[in-house]
C-alpha positions in Angstrom: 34.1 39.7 -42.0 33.7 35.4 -41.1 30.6 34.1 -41.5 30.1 33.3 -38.2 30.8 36.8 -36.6 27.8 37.6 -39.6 25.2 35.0 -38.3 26.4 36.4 -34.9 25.6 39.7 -35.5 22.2 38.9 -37.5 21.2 36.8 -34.8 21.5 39.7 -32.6 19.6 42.0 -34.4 16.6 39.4 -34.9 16.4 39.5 -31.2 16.7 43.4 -30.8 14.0 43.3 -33.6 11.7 41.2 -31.4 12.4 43.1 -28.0 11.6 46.3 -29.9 8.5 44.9 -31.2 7.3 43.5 -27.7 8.4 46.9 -26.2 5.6 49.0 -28.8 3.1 46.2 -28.1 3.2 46.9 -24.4 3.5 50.3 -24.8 0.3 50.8 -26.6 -2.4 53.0 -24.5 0.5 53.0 -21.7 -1.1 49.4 -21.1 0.1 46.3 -20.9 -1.9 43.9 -23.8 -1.9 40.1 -22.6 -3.8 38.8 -25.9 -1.5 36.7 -27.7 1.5 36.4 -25.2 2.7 34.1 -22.5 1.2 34.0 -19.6 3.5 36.0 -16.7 4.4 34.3 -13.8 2.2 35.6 -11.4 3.7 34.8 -8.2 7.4 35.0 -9.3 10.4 34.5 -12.1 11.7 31.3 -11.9 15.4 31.2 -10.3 17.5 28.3 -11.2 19.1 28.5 -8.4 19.8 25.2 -7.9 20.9 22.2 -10.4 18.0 19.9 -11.8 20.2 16.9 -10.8 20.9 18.1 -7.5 17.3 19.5 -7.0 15.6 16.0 -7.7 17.9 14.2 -5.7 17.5 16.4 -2.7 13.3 15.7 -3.7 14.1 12.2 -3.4 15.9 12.4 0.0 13.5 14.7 1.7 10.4 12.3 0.3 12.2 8.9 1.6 13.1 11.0 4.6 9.8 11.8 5.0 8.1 8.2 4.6 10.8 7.1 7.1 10.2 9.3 9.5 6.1 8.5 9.5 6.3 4.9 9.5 9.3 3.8 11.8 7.9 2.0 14.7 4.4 2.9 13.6 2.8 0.0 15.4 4.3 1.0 18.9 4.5 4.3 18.7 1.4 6.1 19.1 1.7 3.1 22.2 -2.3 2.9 21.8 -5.4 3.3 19.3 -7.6 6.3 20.6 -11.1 5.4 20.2 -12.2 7.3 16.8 -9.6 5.3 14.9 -10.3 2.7 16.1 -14.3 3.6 15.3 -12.7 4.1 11.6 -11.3 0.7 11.7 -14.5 -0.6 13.0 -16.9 0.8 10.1 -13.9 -0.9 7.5 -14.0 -4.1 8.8 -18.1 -4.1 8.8 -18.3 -2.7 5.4 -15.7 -5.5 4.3 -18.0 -8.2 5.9 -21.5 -6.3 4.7 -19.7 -6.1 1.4 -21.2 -2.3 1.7 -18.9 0.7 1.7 -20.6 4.2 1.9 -20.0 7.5 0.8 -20.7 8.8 4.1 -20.5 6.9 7.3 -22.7 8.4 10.1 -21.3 6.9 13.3 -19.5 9.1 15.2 -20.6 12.2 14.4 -20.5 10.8 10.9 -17.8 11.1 8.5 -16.6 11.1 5.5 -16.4 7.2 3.7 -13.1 8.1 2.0 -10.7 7.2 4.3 -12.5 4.4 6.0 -13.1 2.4 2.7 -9.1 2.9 1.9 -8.6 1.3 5.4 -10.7 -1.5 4.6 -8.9 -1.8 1.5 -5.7 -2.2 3.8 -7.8 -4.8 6.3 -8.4 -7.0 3.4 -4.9 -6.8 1.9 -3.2 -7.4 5.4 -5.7 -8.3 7.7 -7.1 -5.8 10.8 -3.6 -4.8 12.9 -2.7 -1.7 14.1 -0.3 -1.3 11.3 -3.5 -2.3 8.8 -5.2 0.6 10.2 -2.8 3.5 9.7 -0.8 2.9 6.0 -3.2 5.5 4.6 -2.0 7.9 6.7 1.7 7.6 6.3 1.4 7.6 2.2 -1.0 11.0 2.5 1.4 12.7 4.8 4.3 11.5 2.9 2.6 12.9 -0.5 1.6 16.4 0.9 5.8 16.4 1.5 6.3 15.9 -2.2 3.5 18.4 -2.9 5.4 21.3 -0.8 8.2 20.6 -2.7 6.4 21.6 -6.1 4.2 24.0 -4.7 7.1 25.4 -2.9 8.6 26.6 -6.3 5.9 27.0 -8.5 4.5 29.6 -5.8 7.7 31.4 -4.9 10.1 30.6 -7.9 13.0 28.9 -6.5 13.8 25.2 -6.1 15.8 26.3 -2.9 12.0 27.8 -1.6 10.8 24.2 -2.9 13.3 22.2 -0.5 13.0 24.1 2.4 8.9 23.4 2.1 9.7 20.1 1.8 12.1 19.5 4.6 10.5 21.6 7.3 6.7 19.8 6.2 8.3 16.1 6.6 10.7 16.8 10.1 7.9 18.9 11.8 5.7 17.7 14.8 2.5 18.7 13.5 2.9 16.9 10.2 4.7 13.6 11.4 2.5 13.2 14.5 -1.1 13.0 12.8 0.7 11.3 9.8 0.9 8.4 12.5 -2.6 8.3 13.4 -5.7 7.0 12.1 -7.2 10.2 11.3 -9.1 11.3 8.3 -8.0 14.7 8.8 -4.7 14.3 7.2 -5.7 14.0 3.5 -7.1 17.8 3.9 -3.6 19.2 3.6 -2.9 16.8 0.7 -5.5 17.4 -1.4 -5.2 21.6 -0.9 -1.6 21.2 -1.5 -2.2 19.4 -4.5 -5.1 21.4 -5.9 -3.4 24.8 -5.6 0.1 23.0 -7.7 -2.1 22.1 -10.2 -4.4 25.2 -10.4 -1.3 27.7 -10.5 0.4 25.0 -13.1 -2.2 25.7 -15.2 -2.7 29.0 -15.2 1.0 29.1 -16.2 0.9 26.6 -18.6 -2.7 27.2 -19.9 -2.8 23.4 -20.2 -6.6 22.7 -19.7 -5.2 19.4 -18.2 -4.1 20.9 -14.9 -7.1 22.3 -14.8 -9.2 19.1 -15.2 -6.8 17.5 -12.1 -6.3 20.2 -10.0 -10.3 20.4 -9.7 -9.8 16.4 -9.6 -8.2 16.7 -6.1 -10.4 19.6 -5.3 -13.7 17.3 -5.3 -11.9 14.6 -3.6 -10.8 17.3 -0.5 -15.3 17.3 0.1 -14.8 12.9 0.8 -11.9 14.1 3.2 -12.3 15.9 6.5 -15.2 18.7 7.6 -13.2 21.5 7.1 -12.4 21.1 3.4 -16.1 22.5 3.0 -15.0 25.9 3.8 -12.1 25.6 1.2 -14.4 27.2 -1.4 -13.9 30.4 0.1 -9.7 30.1 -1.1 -11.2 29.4 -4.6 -13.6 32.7 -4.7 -10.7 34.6 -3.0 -8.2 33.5 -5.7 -10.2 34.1 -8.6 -11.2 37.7 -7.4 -7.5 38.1 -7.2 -7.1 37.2 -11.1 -9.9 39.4 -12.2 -8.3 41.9 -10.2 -5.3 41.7 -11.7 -5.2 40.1 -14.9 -7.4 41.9 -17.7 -10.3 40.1 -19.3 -9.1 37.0 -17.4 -12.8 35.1 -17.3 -12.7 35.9 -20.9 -9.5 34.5 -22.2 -9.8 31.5 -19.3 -13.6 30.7 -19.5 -12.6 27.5 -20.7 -10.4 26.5 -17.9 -12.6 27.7 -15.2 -15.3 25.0 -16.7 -12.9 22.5 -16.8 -12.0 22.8 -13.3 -15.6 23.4 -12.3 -16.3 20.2 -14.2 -13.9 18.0 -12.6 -14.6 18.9 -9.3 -18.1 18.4 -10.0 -18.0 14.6 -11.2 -16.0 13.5 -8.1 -17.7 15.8 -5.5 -21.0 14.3 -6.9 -21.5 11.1 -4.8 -20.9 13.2 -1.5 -22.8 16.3 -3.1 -25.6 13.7 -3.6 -25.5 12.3 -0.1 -25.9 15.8 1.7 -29.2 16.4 -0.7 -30.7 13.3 0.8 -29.6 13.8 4.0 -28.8 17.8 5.1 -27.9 16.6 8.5 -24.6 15.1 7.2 -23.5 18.3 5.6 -23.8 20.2 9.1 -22.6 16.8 11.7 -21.0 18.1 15.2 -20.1 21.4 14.1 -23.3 22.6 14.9 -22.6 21.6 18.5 -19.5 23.3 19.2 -19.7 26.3 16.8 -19.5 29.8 18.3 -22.7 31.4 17.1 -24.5 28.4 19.0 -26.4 30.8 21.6 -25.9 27.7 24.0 -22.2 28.3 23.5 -21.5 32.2 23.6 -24.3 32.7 26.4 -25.0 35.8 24.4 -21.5 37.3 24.0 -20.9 36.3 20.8 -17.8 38.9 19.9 -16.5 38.1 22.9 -16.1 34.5 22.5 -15.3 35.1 18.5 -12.1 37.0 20.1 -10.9 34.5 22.6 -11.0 32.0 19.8 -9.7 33.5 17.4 -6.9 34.6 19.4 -6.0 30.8 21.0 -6.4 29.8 17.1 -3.5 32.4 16.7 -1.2 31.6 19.8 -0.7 28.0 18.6 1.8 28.6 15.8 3.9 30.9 17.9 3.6 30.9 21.8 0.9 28.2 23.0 0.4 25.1 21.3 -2.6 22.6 21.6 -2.6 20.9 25.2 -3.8 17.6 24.0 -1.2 15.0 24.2 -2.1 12.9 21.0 -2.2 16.1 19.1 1.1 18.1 20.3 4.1 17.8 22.8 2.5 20.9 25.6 3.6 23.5 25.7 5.1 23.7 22.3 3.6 25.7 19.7 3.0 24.5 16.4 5.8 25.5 14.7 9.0 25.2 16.2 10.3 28.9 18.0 13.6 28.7 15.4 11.4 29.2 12.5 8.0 30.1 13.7 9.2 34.1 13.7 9.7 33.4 10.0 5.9 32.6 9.5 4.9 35.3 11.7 7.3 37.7 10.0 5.2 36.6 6.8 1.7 36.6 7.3 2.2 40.2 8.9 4.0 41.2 5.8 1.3 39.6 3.3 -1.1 41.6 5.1 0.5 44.7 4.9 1.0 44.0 1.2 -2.5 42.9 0.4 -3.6 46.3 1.7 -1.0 47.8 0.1 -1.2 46.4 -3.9 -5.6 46.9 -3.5 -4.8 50.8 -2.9 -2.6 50.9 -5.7 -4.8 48.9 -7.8 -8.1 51.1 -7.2 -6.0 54.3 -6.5 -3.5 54.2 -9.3 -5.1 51.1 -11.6 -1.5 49.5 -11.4 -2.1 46.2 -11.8 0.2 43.5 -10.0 0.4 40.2 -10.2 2.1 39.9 -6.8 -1.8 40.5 -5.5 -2.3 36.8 -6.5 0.0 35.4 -4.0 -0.9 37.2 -1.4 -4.4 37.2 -1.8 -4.0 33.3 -2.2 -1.8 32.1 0.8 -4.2 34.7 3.1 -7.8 33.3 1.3 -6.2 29.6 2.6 -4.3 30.5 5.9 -7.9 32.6 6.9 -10.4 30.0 5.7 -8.6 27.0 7.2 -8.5 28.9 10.3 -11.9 29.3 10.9 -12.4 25.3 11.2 -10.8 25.4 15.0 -11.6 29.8 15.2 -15.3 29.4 14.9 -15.7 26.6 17.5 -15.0 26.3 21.0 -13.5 22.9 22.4 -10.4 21.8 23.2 -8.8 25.6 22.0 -6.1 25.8 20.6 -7.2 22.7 18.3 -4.0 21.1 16.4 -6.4 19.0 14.6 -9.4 21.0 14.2 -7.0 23.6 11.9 -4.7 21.4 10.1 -5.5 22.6 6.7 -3.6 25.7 7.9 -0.3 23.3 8.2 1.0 24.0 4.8 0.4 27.3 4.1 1.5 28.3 7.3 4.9 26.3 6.4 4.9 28.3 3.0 4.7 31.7 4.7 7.5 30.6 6.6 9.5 29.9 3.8 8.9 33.3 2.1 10.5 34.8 4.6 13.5 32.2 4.9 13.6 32.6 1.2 13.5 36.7 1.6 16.6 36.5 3.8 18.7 34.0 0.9 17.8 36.7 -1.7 18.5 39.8 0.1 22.2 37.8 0.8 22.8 37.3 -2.6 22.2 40.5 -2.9 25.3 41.5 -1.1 28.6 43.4 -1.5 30.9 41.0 0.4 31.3 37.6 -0.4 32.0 36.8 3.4 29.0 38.0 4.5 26.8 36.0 1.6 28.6 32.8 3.1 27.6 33.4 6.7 24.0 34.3 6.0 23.8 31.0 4.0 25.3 28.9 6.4 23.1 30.3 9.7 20.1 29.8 7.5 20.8 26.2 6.7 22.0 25.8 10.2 19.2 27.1 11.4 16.7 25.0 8.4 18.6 21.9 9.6 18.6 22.1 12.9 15.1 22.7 13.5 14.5 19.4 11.7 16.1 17.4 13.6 15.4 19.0 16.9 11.3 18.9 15.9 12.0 15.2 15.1 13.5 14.6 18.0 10.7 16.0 19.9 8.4 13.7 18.2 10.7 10.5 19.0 12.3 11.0 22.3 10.6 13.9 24.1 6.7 13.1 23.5 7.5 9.6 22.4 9.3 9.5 25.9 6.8 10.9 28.0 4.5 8.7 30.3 1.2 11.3 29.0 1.1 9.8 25.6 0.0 6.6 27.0 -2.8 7.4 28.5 -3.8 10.3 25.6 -4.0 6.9 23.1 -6.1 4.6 25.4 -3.2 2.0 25.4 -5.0 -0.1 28.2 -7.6 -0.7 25.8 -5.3 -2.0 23.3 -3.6 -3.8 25.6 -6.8 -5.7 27.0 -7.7 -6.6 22.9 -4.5 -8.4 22.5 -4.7 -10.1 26.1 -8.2 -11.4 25.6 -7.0 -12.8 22.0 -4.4 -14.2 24.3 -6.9 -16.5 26.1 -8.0 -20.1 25.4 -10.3 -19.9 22.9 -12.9 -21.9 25.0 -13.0 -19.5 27.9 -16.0 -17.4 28.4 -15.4 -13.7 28.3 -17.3 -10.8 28.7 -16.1 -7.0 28.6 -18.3 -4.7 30.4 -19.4 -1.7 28.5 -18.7 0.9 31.5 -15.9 3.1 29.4 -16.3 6.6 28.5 -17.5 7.6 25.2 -20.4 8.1 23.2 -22.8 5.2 22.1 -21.7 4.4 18.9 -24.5 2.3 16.6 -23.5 -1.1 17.8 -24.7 -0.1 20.8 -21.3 0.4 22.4 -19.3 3.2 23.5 -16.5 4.8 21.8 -14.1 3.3 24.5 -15.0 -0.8 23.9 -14.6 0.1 20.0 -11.1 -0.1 20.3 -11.1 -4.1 22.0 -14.2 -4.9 19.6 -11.5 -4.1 16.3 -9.0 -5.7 17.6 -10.6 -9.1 19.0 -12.8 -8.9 15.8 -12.3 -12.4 14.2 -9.4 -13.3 16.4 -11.4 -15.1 19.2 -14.3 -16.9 20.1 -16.9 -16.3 23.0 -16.6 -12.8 24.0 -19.4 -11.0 24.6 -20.1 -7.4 25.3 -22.3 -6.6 28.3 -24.4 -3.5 29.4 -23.4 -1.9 32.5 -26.4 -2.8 33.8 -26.1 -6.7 33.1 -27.7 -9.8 34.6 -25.6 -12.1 36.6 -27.2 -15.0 35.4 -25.3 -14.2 31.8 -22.4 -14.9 33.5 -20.6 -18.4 33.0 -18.0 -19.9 35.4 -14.8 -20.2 35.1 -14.3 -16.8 32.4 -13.2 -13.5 32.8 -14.7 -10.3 33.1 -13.0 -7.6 31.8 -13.7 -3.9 32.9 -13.7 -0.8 30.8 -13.9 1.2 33.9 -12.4 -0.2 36.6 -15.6 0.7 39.2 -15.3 -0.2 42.9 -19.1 -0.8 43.2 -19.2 -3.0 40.6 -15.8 -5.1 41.4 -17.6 -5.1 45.2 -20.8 -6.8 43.3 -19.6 -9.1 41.7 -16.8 -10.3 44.2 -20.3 -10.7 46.7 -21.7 -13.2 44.3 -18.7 -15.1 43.1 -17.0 -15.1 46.3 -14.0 -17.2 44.6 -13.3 -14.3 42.7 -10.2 -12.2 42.2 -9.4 -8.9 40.8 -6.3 -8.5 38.8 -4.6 -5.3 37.2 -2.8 -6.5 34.4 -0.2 -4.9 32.2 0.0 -1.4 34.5 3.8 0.1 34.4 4.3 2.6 36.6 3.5 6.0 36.1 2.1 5.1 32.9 -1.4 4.5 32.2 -0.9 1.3 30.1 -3.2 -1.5 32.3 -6.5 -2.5 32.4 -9.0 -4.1 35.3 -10.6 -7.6 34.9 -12.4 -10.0 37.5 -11.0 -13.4 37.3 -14.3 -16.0 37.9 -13.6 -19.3 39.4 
């Protein structure tokens, strides 16, 4: 016999030897024994289903695709700068001038000092613009892409699952439009994304690194938005699921767990910190809007928990959010093409969460399979109850955008489902033609949701008005003026009084006049004529016909002018030229 058809056949039996040896090991007490071996997958095998080569190529095109999409145009398009961003960009270029940036900024409502310190990072690097203002937004949104790529396949085992997370997360409405804005809000979905990769990673890998930087982004998510501070609940949910389903897990992964739990501690701290001092921060404006506020329910509470709940519901499939700067209305969340696909999935998880607890307490089969579905439920629920809980502005786009990726990801399991179940089939034909409908289908809905973003709402005459353009428009008109004309903007806009004394509404021509022009001055509605210097303008933030009259009575030589109005777009603002 050659040599080599010996070390063939040895080689063979070596691995027979080792199968056999696993096989009595498992066997033993009819139980599965995890001591000593690798940790399973627990959501599912890995399927190289697609090339590495190919697969980080595609990564790279759906990540450059993704930044592309989120900052073409960004300075015109939102047209304007809604008040709270432009309150963000107000507390940045203070704290750059005080030389004091805070963990938590209580203006508005108060929030989180993350995201406004990055922006005055961004206003000393490049100066205050509404470019300046918005950077932070486009990298977190573009990140969160690359995150769904990798959470995409560590969750559901495919690189093909991975890509399609990707590309539907960077071409869809939801992501690309507050990727664009000068919220806070959009580092929530970066930070979950990234904490679940790295918490999953780890368990896999038993790396205690993963652990230490998956609890790194998780105590970063409390300097991010409000509704991170639910997102404890996914963590309790999760590890239930373990214990459930993974023997002696706190024992074998004690060490992980503290490493995780120490992480998060050490950056949470400063905010942790803050909200022992001051209580009031922890609670802000959700108070104020929350369902179980008797002021709220008028003493139907279940009733107004079900309405809620089921507007929170209706937005990913049938009725989006009405708000103009936070959807295209009517439109739900997620485009109609895919949006059966999520719905398809979160019933099925359901059923199946249901269905592995009664065969884990009925039968004491244990499954890893539970994990998943206990996960992507734990996060879909909990970063639900953000916008289900409270009653303003329902269905709330905004309010619920931690939901974004998982709702994406349960979308993708079912997308995924359908590939399998083709390769699965007899007839070559028929494997063809389900693939190419469901990249058809994948495809298409990207570029018909970016589309929607860039023609039909960035189109439409609403958005100007949703963004406050006249306001912008004033700022860069009154920069416009000789720098020796008196000017004086009347404090009349809507809004609440921020702690400048102003309302929300003149925050957006304060940022944007800040340092680029000399003797303006903000007046109280209420102000005293003899403040008034001749020749200047007055500009209005609320065009008022009593007021206009007034002032035209004692400076008969003056004139009112509407500048910068197009028509059918609300894109002008009122001043009183004084002569």
């Amino acid at each position: 016999m050659p040599a080599k058809t010996k070390t063939k056949k040895a080689a063979n039996k070596a691995v027979a030897k080792k199968k056999t040896v696993r096989k009595k090991t498992v066997a033993k007490d009819g139980k599965k024994i995890e001591k000593n071996q690798p940790s399973p997958r627990p959501m599912a095998k890995q399927k190289k289903d697609i090339g590495l080569k190919a697969y980080v190529i595609l990564s790279a095109l759906i990540v450059l695709g993704a930044f592309f999409l989120r900052s073409y145009h960004l300075g015109t398009l939102p047209p304007g700068v809604y008040p709270d961003e432009a309150v963000n960009g107000m507390d940045a270029a203070t704290a750059n001038a005080d030389h004091h940036w805070q963990v938590f900024y209580t203006n508005n409502n108060g929030r989180e000092g993350l995201f406004i310190n990055l922006i005055a990072i961004s206003f000393k690097l490049f100066g205050i613009s509404v470019v300046s203002l918005k950077p932070w937004s486009v990298i977190f949104g573009t990140l969160t892409v690359l995150g769904m790529i990798l959470l995409g396949e560590e969750l559901l085992g495919s690189r093909r699952a991975g890509l399609i997370a990707g590309f539907l997360t960077a071409t869809s409405f939801w992501a690309i439009n507050f990727s664009r804005i000068g919220f806070r809000a959009i580092m929530l979905p970066f930070v979950l994304v990234f904490t679940i990769f790295f918490l999953i990673r780890g368990i896999q890998k038993k790396k205690i690194i993963d652990y230490v930087v998956a609890g790194l982004f998780f105590g970063l998510g409390l300097h991010t938005y409000i509704a991170f501070r639910i997102a404890p609940l996914i963590l309790i949910v999760l590890l239930a699921a373990f214990m459930v389903s993974r023997r002696r897990f706190l024992r074998t992964h004690w060490k992980e767990v503290l490493a995780f739990v120490l992480a998060t501690t050490v950056v949470a701290m400063p905010i942790l910190m803050d909200f022992y001092h001051h209580p009031d921060h922890f609670s802000g404006r959700s108070s104020q809007v929350s369902v179980f506020n008797p002021e709220v329910n008028q003493g139907h509470l279940l009733l107004t928990l079900g309405k809620t709940f089921g507007l929170s519901m209706a937005k990913y499939n049938f009725y989006g959010d009405q708000n103009w700067r936070h959807n295209l209305p009517p439109w739900p969340e997620i485009f109609p093409t895919t949006s059966i696909f999520f719905l398809a999935g979160l019933f099925y998880f359901i059923w199946e969460f249901f269905a592995l607890l009664w065969k884990r307490f009925r039968r004491g089969e244990r499954d890893d399979r539970l994990i998943l579905v206990s996960l992507l439920l734990a996060w879909f629920f909990a970063m639900l109850l953000p916008e289900a809980i409270s009653s303003e502005g329902l269905p709330h786009a905004l309010r619920s955008i931690g939901t974004m990726p998982v709702a994406l990801l349960l979308t993708v399991f079912s997308i995924e489902a359908v590939f399998k179940r083709a390769e699965q089939a007899r007839y070559a034909k028929y494997k063809e033609a389900v693939w190419t409908l469901l990249a058809v289908l994948v495809i298409g809905t990207g570029i018909w949701t970016t589309r929607m973003y860039f023609v039909d709402w960035g189109g439409n005459p609403e958005i100007h008005g949703a963004f406050d353009e006249g306001y912008l428009n004033m700022a860069r008109y009154i920069n416009a003026l000789p720098a020796d004309l008196p000017k004086y903007v009347v404090d009349n806009g809507p809004g609440i009084e921020m702690e400048d004394g102003l309302q929300t509404s003149s925050e957006v021509v304060k940022l944007f006049t800040y340092g680029k022009t000399e003797n303006l001055v903000f007046l109280e509605p209420d102000f005293d004529l003899g403040e008034i210097k001749t020749p200047s303008r007055i500009f209005l933030m609320n065009p008022d016909q009593g007021l206009m009259n007034y002032l035209h009575q004692n400076f008969l030589n003056s004139r009112v002018e509407v500048v910068g109005q197009k028509p059918d777009m609300d894109t002008g603002f009122t001043l009183v030229n004084i002569r």
